[in-house]
C-alpha positions as CSV (number, residue, x, y, z in Angstrom):
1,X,50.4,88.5,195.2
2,X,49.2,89.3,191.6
3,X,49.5,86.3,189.1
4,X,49.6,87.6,185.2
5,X,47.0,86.6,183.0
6,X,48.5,83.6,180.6
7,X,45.4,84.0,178.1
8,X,43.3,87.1,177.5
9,X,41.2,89.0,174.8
10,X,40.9,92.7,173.9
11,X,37.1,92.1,174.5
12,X,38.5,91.1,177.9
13,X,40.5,93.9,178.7
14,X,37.8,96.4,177.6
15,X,35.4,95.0,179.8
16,X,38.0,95.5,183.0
17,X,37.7,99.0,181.9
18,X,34.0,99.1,181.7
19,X,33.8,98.2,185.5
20,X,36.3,100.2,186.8
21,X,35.1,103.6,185.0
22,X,31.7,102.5,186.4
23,X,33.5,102.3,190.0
24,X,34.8,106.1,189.4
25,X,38.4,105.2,188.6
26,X,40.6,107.4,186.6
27,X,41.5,105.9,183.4
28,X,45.5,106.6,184.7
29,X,45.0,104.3,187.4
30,X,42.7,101.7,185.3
31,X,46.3,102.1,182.7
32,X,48.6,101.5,186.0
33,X,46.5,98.2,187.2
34,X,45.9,97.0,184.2
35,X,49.1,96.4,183.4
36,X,49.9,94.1,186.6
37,X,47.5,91.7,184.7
38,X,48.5,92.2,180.7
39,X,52.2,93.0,181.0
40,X,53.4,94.1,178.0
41,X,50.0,93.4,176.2
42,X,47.9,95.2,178.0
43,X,46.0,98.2,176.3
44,X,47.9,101.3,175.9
45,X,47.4,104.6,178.5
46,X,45.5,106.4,175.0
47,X,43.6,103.0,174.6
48,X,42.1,103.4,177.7
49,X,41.3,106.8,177.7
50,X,39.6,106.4,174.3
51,X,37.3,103.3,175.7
52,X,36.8,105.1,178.9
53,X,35.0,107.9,176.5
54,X,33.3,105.3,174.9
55,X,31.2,103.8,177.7
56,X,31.3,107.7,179.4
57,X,29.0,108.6,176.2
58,X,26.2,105.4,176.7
59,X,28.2,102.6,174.6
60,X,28.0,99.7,176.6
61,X,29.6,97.3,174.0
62,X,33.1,96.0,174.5
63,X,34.0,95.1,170.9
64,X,35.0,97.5,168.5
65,X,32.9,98.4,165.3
66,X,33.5,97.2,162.4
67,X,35.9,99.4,160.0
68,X,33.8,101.8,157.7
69,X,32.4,100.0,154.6
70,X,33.2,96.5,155.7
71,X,30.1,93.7,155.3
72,X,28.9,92.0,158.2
73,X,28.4,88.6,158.4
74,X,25.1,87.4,159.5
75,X,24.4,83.2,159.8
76,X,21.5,82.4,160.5
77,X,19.5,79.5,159.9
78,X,17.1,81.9,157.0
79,X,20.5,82.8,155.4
80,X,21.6,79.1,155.0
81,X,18.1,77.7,153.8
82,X,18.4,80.7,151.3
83,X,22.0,79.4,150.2
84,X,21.1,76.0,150.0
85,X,18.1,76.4,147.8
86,X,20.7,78.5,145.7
87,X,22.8,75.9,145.2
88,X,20.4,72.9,144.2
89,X,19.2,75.0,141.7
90,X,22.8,75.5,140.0
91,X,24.8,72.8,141.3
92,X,27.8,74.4,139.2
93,X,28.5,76.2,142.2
94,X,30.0,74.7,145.4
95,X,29.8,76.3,148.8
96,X,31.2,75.7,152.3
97,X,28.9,76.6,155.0
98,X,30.3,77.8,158.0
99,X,29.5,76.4,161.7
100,X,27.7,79.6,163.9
101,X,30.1,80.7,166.6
């Protein structure tokens, strides 16, 4: 007997897809078994079919892009040096330095 999923990500469910379109099965059927697991937050039937195109045209990444326009975040440990250094030389301005994920 199936046991729902208490915790889960989108990232998650796309990657469920992933394997099963790499095992040959229709995205109708990924939809149908998918939500065994999800219930009522599992990816919709067009959801599927869109990420089932996705990694059917060589995009192997599970997450989606970020919207057109928006800035990425990058931390890394140049970036903060950089940011430090900024801020001894004006200590008028105060900053909070995220922890990397």
């Amino acid at each position: 007997m199936a046991v729902r999923l208490a915790t889960f990500t989108k990232e998650e469910q796309n990657s469920v897809i992933r394997f099963l379109r790499s095992e040959g099965v229709k995205p109708i059927e990924i939809n149908r078994r998918m939500k065994v697991q999800y219930g009522d937050a599992c990816l919709s039937l067009q959801q599927v079919y869109e990420w089932t195109g996705k990694f059917m045209n060589s995009i192997s990444s599970v997450t989606d892009s970020p919207p057109p326009g928006q800035a990425r975040r990058v931390v890394t440990p140049v970036a903060i040096a950089a940011l430090e250094a900024i801020v001894q030389e004006n200590r008028h301005v105060g900053v909070l330095i995220p922890e990397a994920v």
